[in-house]
N, C-alpha and C positions, 0 to 999 in steps of 0.2 A: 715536670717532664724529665725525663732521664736519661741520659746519655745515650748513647752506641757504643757497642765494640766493633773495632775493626784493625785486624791485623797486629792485636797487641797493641794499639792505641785505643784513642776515645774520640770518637766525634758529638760534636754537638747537635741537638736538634737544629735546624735551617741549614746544614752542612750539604756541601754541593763540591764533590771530590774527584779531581779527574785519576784514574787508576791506570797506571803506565805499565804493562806488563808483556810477557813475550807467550805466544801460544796459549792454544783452550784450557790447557792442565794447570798453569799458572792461575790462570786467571777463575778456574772453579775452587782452586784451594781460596781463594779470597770471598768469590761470589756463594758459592753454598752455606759455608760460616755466620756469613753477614745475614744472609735470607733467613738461614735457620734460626738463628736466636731470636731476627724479629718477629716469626713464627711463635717460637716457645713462649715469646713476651704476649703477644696479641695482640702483636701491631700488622698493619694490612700490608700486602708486600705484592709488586710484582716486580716483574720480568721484562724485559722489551729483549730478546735477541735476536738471534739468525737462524734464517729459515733451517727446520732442517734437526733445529737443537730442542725445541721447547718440551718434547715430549721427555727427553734425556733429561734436562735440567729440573721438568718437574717430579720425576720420578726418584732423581736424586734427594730431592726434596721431602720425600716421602709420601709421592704420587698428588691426586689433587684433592685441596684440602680447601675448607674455609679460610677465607685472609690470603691465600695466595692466587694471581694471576700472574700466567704467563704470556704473552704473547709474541708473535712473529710479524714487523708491522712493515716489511719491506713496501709493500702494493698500496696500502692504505697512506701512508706518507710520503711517496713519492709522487710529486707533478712535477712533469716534461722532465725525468732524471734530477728534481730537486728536490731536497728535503723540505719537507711542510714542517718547520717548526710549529708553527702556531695552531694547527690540529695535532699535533700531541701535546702541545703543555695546555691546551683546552682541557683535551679528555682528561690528562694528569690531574687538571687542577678540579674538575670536577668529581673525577674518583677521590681526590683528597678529603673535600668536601663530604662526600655520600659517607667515608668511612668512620669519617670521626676518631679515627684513634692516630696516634701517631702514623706515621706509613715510609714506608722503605721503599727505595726504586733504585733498581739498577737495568741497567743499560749496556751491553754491547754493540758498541758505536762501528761494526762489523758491519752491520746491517746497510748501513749507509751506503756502503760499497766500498769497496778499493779505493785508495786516496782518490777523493774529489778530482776529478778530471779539467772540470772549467771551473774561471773566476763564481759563475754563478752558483756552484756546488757547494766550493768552500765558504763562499760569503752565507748563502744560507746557513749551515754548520757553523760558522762564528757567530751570528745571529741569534740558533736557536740556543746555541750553551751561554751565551751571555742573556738572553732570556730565562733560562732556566736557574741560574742564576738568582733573579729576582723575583721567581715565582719559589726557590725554596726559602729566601728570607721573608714569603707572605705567610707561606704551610707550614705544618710542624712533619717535615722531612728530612730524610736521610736522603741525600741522591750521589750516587756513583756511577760514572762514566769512565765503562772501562775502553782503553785504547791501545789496540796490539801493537809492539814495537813492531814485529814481524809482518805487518799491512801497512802503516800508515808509514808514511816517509815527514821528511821535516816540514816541509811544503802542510801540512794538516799538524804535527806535533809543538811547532812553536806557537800558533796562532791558540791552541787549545791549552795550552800553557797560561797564556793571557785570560782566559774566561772564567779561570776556574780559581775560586779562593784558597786551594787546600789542594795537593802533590801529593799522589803516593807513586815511589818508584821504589825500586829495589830496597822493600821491607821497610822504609824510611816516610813517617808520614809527616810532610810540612805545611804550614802555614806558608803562602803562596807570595813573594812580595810587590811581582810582576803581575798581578790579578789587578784589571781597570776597575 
């Protein structure tokens, strides 16, 4: 299996990156890039963003195509205003399965809402990225979680700090040393 590019670095296969940037423009020069090339490779790729975007994002993409899903999952993983981690790293882990090939995901953690309001919000949200987490060292995935400086405050950015093995902030991609 073989690498990713991303942002002028290299990710590894099982790679689970949280991506720290500011605004949608930022954050499509990183997300189109990433999608496209797993595209060109023929690895299966989706999308989780915000409502509103997916029909943009795919089109950017170069409309809908085999290997790509995008979807918009605000209603489908929300109970009582919490995130359902573990129905989406279900369906995740099962579309992994069905594809067979390598598979890329990204994520804008947009969707989730505006900084976590209650204990219960953020706690789900530390939950499911530290599960997902150990659902990309089972798959042979690329997974990135991107996080707008511009929405989320520290109250959500330090804790997502913790879950995630791998830091990309301003062009700079690290290996994570504060990841549990």
């Amino acid at each position: 299996m073989t690498n990713a590019a991303f942002d002028g670095g290299t990710l590894q296969v099982h790679s689970h990156l949280c991506v720290f940037h500011h605004g949608r423009a930022e954050r499509d020069e990183l997300l189109i890039p990433f999608l496209s090339d797993g595209l060109r490779r023929g690895e299966a790729c989706q999308y989780i963003g915000v409502a509103g975007e997916a029909d943009d994002v795919e089109q950017r993409l170069g409309g809908p195509q085999p290997g790509l899903l995008v979807q918009e999952p605000e209603v489908r993983y929300q109970r009582d205003d919490v995130l359902d981690g573990d129905a989406i790293l279900a369906e995740l882990d099962e579309w992994t399965q069905r594809e067979g090939t390598p598979c890329r995901v990204a994520g804008d953690m947009r969707w989730v809402g505006r900084s976590p309001r209650s204990p219960e919000q953020l706690d789900a949200l530390f939950r499911y990225e530290v599960n997902a987490s150990l659902w990309a060292n089972r798959r042979p995935v690329y997974a990135l979680c991107f996080y707008d400086l511009d929405v989320f405050d520290g109250d959500v950015i330090v804790p997502m700090v913790k879950t995630h093995p791998q830091i990309w902030m301003t062009g700079v991609l690290l290996d994570n040393p504060y990841h549990h």
